[in-house]
Structure formats: C-alpha cells, structure tokens
TORGUVEX-44367 format. One record per residue (C-alpha): residue in three letters; x, y, z. Coordinates in Angstrom, 3 decimals. Example, Ala and Ser with C-alpha at 12.3 -4.5 7.8 and 13.67 -1.06 7.14 Angstrom:
2
<pt r="ALA" x="12.300" y="-4.500" z="7.800"/>
<pt r="SER" x="13.670" y="-1.060" z="7.140"/>
//
This chain:
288
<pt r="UNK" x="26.972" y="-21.575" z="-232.876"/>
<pt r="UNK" x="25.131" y="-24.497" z="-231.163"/>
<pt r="UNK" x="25.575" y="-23.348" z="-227.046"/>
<pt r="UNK" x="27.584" y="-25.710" z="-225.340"/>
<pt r="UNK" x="25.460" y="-27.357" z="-221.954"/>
<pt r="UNK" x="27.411" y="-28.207" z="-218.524"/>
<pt r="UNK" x="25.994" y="-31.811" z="-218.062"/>
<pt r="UNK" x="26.837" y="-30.975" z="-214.170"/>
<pt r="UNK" x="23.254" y="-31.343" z="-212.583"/>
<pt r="UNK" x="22.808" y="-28.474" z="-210.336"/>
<pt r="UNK" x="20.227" y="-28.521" z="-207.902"/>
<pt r="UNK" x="17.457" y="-26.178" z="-207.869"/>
<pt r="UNK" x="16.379" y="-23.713" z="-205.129"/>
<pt r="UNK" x="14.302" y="-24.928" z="-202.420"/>
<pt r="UNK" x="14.999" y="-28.690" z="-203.242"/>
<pt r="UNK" x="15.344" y="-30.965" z="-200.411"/>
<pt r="UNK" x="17.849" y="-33.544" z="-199.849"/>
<pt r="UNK" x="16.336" y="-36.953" z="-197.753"/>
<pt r="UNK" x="16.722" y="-36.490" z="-193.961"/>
<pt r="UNK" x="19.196" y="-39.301" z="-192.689"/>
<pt r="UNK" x="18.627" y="-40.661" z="-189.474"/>
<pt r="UNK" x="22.659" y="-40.102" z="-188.571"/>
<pt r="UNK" x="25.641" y="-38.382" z="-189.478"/>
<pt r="UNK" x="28.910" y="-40.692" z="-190.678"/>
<pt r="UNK" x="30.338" y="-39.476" z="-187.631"/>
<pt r="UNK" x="27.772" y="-41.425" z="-185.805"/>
<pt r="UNK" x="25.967" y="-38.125" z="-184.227"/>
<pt r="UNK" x="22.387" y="-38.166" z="-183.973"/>
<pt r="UNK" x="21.709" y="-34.754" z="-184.889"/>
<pt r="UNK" x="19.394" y="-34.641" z="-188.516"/>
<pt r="UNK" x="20.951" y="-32.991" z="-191.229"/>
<pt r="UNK" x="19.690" y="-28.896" z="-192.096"/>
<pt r="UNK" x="16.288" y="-29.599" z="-194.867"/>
<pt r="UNK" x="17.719" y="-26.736" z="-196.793"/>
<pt r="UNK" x="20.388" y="-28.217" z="-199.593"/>
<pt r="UNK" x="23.479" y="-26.794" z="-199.895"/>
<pt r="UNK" x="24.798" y="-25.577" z="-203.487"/>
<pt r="UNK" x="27.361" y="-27.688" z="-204.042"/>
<pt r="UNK" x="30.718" y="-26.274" z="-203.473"/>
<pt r="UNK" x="33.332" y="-25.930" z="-206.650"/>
<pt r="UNK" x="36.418" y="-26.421" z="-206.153"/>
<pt r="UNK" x="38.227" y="-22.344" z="-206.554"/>
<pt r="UNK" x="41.344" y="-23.505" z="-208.567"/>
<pt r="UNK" x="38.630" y="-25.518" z="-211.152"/>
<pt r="UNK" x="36.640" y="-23.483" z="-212.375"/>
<pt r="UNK" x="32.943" y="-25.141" z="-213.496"/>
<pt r="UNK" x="32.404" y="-26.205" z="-217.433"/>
<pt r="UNK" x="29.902" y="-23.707" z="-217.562"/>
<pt r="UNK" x="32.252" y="-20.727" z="-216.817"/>
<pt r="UNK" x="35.137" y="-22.587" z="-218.898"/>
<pt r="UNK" x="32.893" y="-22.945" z="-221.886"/>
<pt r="UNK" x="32.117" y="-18.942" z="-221.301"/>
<pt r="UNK" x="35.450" y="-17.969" z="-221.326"/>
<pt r="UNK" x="36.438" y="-19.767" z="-224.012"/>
<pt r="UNK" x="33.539" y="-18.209" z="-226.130"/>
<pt r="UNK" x="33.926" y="-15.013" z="-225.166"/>
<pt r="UNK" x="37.561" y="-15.403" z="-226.140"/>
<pt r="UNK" x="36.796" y="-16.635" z="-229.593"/>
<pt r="UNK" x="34.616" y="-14.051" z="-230.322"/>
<pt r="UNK" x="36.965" y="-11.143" z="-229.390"/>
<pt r="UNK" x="39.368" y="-13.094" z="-231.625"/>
<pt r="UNK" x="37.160" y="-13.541" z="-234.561"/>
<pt r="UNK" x="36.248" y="-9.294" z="-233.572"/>
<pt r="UNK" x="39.777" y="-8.549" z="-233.812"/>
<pt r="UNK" x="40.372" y="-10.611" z="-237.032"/>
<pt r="UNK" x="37.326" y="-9.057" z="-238.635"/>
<pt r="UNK" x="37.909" y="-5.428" z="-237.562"/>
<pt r="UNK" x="41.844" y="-6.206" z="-238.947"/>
<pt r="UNK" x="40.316" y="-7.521" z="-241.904"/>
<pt r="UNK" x="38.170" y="-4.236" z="-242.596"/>
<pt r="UNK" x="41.038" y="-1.712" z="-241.631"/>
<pt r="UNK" x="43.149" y="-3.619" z="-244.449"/>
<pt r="UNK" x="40.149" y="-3.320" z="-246.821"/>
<pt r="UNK" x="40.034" y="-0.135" z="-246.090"/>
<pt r="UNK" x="43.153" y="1.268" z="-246.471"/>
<pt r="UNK" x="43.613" y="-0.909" z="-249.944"/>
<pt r="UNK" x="40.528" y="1.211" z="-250.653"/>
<pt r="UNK" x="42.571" y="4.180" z="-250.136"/>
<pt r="UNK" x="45.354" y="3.200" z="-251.891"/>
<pt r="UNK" x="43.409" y="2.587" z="-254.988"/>
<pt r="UNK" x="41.637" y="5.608" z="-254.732"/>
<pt r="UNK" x="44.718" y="7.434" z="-253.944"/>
<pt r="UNK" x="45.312" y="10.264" z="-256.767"/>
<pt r="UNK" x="48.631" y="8.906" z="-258.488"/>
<pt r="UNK" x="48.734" y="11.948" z="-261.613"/>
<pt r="UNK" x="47.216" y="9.326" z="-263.906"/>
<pt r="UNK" x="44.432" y="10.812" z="-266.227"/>
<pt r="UNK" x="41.575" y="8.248" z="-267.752"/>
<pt r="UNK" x="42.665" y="6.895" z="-271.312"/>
<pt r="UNK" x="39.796" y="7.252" z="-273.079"/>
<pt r="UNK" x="41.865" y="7.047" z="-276.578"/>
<pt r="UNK" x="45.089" y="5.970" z="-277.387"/>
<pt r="UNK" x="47.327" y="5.333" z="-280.571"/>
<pt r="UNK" x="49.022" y="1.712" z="-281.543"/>
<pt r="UNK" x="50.098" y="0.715" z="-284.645"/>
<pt r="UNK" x="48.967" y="3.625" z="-286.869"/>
<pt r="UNK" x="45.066" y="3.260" z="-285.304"/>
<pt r="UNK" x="43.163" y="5.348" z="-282.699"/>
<pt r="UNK" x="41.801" y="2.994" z="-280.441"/>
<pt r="UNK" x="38.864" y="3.887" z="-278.292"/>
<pt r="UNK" x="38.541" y="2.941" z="-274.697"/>
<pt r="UNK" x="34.303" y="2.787" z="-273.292"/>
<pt r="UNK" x="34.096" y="0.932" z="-270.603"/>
<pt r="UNK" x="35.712" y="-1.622" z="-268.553"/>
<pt r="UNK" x="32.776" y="-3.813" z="-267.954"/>
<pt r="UNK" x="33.469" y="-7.605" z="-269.918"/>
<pt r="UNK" x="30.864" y="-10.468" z="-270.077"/>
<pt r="UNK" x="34.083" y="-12.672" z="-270.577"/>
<pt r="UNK" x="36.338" y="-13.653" z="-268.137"/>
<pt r="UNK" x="39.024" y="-15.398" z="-270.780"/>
<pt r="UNK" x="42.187" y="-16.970" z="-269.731"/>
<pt r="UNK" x="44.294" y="-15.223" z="-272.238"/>
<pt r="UNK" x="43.339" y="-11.267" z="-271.727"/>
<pt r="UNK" x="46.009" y="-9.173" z="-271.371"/>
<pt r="UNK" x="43.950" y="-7.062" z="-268.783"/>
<pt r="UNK" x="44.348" y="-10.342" z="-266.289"/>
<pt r="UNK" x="48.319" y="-9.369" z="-266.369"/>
<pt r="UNK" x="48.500" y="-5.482" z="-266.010"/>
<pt r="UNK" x="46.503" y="-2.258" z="-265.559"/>
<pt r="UNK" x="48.160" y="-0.899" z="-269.018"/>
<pt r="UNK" x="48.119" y="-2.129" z="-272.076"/>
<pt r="UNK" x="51.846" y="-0.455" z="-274.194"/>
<pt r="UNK" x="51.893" y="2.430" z="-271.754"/>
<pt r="UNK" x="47.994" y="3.234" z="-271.729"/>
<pt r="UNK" x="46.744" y="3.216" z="-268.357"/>
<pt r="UNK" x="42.901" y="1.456" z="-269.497"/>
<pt r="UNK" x="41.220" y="1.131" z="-266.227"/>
<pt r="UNK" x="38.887" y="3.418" z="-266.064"/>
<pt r="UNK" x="39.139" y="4.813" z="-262.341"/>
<pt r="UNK" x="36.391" y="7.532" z="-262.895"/>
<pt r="UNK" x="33.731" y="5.295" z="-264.703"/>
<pt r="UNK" x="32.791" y="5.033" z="-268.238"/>
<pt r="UNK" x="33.267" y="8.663" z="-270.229"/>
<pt r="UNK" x="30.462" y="10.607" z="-271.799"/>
<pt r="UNK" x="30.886" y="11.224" z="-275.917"/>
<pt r="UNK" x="32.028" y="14.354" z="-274.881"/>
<pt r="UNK" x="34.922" y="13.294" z="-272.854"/>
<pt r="UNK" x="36.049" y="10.726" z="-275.412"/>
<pt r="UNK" x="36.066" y="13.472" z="-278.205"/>
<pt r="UNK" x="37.662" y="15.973" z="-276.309"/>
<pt r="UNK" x="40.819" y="13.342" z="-275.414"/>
<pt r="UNK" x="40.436" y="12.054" z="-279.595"/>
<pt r="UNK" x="41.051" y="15.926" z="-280.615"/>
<pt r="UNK" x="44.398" y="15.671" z="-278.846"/>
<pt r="UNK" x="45.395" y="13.801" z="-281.247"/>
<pt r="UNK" x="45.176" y="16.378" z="-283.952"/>
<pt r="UNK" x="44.929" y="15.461" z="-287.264"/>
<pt r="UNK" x="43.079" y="12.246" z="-287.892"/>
<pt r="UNK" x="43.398" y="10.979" z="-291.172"/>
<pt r="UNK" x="46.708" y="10.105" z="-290.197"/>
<pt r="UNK" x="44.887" y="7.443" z="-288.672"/>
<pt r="UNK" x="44.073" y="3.820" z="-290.670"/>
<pt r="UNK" x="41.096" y="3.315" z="-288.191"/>
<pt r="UNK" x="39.196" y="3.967" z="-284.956"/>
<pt r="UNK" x="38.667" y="1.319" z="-283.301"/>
<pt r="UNK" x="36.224" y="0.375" z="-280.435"/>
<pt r="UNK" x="38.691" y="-1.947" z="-278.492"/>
<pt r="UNK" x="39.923" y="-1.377" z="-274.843"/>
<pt r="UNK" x="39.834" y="-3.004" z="-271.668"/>
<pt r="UNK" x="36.149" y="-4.150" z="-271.441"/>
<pt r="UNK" x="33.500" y="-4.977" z="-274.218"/>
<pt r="UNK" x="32.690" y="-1.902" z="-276.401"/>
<pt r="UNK" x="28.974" y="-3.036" z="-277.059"/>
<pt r="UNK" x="27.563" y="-2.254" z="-273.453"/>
<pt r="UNK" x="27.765" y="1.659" z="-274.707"/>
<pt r="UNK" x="26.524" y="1.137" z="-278.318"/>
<pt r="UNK" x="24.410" y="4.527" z="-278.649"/>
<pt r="UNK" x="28.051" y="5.576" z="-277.874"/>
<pt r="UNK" x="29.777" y="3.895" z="-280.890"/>
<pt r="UNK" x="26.977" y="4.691" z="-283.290"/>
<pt r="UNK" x="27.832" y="8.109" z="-282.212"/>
<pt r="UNK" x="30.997" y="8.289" z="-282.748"/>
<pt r="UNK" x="31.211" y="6.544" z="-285.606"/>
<pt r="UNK" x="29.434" y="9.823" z="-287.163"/>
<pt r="UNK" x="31.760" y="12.110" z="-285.650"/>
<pt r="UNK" x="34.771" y="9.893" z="-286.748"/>
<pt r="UNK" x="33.181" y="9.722" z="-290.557"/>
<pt r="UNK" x="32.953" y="13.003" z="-290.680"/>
<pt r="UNK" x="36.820" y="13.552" z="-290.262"/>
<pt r="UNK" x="37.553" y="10.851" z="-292.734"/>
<pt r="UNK" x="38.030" y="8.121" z="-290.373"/>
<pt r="UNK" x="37.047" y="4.246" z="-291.231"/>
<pt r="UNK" x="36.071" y="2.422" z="-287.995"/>
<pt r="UNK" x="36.208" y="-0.772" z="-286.640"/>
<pt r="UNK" x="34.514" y="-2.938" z="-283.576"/>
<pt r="UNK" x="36.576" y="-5.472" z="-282.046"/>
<pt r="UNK" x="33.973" y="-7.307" z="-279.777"/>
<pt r="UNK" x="33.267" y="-11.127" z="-277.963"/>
<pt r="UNK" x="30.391" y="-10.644" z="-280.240"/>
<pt r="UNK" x="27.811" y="-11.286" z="-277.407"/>
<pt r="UNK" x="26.491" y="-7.471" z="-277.788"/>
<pt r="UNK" x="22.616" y="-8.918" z="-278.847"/>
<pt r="UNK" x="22.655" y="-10.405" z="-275.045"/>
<pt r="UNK" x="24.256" y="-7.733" z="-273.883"/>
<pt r="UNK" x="21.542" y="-4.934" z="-274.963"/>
<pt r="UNK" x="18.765" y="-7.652" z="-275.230"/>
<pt r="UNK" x="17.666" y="-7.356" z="-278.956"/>
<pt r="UNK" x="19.833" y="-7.592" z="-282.233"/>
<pt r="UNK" x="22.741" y="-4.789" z="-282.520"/>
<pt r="UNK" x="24.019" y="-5.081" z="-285.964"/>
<pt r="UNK" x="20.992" y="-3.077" z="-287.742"/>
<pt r="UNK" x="22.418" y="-0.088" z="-285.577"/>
<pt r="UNK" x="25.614" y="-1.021" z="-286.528"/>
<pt r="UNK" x="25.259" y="-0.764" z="-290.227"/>
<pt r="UNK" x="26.779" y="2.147" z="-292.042"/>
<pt r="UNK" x="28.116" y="3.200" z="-288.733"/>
<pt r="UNK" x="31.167" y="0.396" z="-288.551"/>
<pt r="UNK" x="32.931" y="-0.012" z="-291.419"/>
<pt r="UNK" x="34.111" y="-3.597" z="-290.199"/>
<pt r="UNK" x="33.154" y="-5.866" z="-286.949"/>
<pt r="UNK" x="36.361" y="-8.003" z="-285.370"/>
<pt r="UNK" x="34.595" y="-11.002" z="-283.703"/>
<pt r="UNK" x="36.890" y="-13.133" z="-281.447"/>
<pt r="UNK" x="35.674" y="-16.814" z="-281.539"/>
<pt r="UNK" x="38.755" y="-18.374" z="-279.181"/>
<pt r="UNK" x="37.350" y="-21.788" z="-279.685"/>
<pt r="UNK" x="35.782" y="-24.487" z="-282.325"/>
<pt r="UNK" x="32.705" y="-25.268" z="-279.656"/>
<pt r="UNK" x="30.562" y="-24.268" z="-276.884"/>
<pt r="UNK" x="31.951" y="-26.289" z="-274.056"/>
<pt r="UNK" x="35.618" y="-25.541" z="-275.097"/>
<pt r="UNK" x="34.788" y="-21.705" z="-275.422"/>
<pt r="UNK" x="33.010" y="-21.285" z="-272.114"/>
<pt r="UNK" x="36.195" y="-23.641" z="-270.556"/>
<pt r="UNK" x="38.662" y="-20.544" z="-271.735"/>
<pt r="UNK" x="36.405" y="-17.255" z="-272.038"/>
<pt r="UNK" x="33.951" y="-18.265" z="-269.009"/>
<pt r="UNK" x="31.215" y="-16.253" z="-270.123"/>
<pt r="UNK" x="28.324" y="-15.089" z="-267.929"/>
<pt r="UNK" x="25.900" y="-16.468" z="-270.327"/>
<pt r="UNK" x="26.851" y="-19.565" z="-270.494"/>
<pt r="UNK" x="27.649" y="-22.609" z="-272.879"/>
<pt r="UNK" x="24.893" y="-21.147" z="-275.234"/>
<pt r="UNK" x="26.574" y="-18.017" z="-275.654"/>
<pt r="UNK" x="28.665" y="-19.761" z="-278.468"/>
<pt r="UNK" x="25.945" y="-20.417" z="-280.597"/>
<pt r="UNK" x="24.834" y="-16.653" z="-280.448"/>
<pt r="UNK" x="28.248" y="-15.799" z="-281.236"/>
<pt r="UNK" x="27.681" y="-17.428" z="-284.325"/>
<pt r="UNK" x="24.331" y="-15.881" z="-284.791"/>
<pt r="UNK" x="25.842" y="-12.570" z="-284.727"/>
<pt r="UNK" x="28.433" y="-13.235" z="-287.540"/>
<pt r="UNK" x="25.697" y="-14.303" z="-289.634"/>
<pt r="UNK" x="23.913" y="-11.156" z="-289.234"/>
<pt r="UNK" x="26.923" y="-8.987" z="-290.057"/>
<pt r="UNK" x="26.975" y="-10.805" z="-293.085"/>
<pt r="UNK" x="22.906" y="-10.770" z="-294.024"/>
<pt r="UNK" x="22.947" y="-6.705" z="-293.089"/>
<pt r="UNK" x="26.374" y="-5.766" z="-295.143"/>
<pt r="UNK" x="28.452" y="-5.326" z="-292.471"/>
<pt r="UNK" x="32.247" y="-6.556" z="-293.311"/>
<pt r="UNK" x="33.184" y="-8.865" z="-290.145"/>
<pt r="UNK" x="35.642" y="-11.507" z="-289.515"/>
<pt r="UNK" x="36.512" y="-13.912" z="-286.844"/>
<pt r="UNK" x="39.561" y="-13.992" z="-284.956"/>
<pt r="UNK" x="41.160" y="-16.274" z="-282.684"/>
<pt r="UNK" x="44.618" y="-16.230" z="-280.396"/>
<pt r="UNK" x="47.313" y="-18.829" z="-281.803"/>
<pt r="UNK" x="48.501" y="-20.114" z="-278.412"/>
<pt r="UNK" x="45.167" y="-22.422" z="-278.175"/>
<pt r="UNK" x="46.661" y="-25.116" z="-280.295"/>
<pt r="UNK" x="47.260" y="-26.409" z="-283.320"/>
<pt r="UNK" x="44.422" y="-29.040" z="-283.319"/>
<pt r="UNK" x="41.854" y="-26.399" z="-282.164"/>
<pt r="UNK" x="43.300" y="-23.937" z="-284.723"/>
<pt r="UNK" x="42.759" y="-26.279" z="-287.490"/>
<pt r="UNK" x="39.243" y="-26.703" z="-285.801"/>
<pt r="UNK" x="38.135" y="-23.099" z="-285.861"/>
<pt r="UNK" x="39.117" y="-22.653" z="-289.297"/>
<pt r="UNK" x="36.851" y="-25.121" z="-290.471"/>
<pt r="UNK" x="34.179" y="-23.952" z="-288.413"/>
<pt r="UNK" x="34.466" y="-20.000" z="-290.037"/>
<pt r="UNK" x="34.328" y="-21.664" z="-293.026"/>
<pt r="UNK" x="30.824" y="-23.628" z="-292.721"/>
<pt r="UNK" x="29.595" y="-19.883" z="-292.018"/>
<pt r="UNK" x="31.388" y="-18.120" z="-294.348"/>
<pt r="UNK" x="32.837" y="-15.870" z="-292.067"/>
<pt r="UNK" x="37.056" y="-15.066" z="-292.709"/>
<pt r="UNK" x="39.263" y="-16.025" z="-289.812"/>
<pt r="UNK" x="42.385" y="-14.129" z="-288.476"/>
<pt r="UNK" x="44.713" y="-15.854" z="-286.052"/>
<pt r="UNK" x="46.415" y="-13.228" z="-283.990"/>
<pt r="UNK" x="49.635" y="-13.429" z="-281.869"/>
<pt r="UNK" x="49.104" y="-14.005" z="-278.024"/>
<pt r="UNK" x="50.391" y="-10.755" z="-276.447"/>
<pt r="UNK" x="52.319" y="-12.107" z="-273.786"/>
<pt r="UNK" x="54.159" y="-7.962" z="-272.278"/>
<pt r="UNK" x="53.539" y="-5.321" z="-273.870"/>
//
C-alpha cells in the first residue's frame, strides 16, 4: 500500500525564522532565533497520526478477517477429515455389473457429472478420502462380493478417470479374466495425454470393450461443456483414440448424454459415423 504523506510542512531542527524588528504588540524586544515547533491543536490530532491510526486499524481488521478466515478453514478441514464410519468404495454393484472405483482425479470438469451434485453415486460413497487404493485393496473389497460370474462385467468407471492408474486396470483385468469376468473401460478417452504415449496397445486383450464419452459434435462445443485441461485440441485426440481401438481390435463405442439437445444429438451421430465408431445415447442421471 502506497504510504500516505502529511503535506503539513514541518520545520526542521535548527531552522531559523527571520528576526523582525518588532513584535505586533509594538514591543521592541527581537523575537528568540530558535523556531518553535508549531503547536497542534490537542483535540485535532495531525494527518500524519490520523493516517497512522487509520492504518493500523485496517490492518488489525484485515488480521482479524484473515486469522477468522483460517480458523474457518481450519475447522472445515476438520470436519472433512472427521472419521464419520464411512469405509472407501473401491467396488460397488449396479445393475448386475461390478464397477470399479481408482481414483478420483478427472481431466474433465463437465457440466453434467453426477459427482458435481453429491459425494455418492446410488448409495456408494466414491470419494476417495484415503487416496487412490493399491490392487490389493481393490481385490480384497471385489472378493466381498463373492461369487463373480454373477456379474455381466467389471467395469473401470467411478468418480474420476480410470486411465491415470492403467498398470492398475491391465492388472486387474487378469485377475478379473481369470474368474470369468468380461471387462469394460468407461473413459473421456483422453488416457494417451494422460500417460503421455498411446494406451490402447496395453489395453488390448486386457478390456474386452472401451466406453468413450464424446458429449459433443466439435471441439469448441466439447471444451464449452467438459472444460478439459487440455484444451480445445483434446477433441481431436478423442477421436484419435477411437480410431485406435478400432485399428488394435479393441470393441469401443461412443457415448453421449441426451439432455445436450436434439440438434447436437443428431450432430454427434453423424460424426461417429464418419469414424465408424457406434454411438450410445445415455439418460442424464439427474438423483440417484
């Protein structure tokens, strides 16, 4: 903050005011050669000291905001952290499928998630308080389960963006084919710039079939709803990774949410077509 100056002229020590050969009252007598301060008036107090106060007060103010600020910040801290009997979901069942909860981290931030509205998703508590889980701590909640051919699928789909753990998935996906399980990735299909270098040779004969949602017929419309960190040019590597599925034999689709309109609807569909990838329009979950 730019220090506010008193434009009172003061003057200094050891000046000398001009001798004057008499007093108004007519008197003779010279004036003393040493100046006198110049006297303030004690009910007004100088700009100088006003200015002080009135500093000093704003900075206790904006100390007292600040420290009020962190003791709130603090104790929502707290109350997140507080232990509330809630265990980690790293798998949980829906519609006859085990689905498979990595990570919370996204590379989206899209209008239409359900994870903007609530911290569960049908009764599964999917933020992950504790951090990502080791392959260890997702099979040991996936053998709860019991049986698990019961199940159609596993399915890498949760709260965040299943790709940033893919030595995960490709593990896994053994361990799941090994009990007779198909498996599925449901992803924003930006998992080449997420790892930096092409995905979907690791991904073959590991996924049985890739879910790609595309949410848009173009790059600036896409990056308008999903706001990827990547940018506009995410869309065309979107693309790029459908095409890839398909030149490597891995089954994929695209998939979009109906409430983005007719018109763009109509749009996308002719897009998956001019690169031969399906499309599936899915229901906007508005509560689960």
């Amino acid at each position: 903050m730019e220090e506010v100056k008193n434009n009172a002229q003061q003057p200094q020590n050891g000046g000398r005011r001009r001798r004057k050969k008499k007093h108004k009252n007519g008197n003779n007598q010279p004036q003393t050669a040493q100046a006198q301060p110049l006297q303030q008036p004690q009910n007004k107090p100088n700009a100088s000291h006003q200015n002080g106060q009135k500093q000093g007060k704003k900075k206790q103010n904006g100390q007292n905001h600040q420290n009020g600020q962190n003791g709130q910040n603090k104790q929502n801290k707290q109350n997140k952290q507080q232990d509330d009997g809630r265990k980690d979901t790293y798998a949980y069942t829906l519609d006859g499928n085990l689905y498979i909860n990595l990570t919370n981290k996204c590379s989206n931030g899209c209008d239409f998630c359900v994870r903007n509205e609530r911290a569960s998703y049908y009764g599964n508590y999917l933020w992950l308080k504790k951090g990502d889980p080791t392959i260890e701590k997702v099979i040991a909640q996936v053998n709860g389960f019991g049986d698990l051919t019961r199940f159609k699928e596993a399915v890498f789909c949760g709260f965040g963006e299943p790709t940033y753990k893919i030595a995960e998935i490709t593990a896994l996906c053994d361990y799941f084919h090994e009990k007779g399980v198909k498996t599925r990735l449901n992803t924003n299909g930006q998992g080449d710039l997420i790892n930096k270098r092409s995905i979907v040779p690791e991904l073959k004969g590991k996924i049985d079939f890739v879910n790609i949602s595309l949410n848009a017929s173009c790059a600036e419309k896409y990056q308008k709803i999903c706001r990827s960190q990547y940018g506009e040019s995410v869309f065309e590597a979107i693309l790029e990774f459908a095409k890839q599925c398909n030149k490597n034999g891995v089954p994929c689709r695209f998939s979009i949410v109906d409430c983005i309109g007719e018109e763009e609807v109509e749009a996308c569909k002719a897009l998956a077509e001019s690169v031969r990838v399906p499309l599936y329009i899915r229901k906007y979950i508005a509560d689960s």
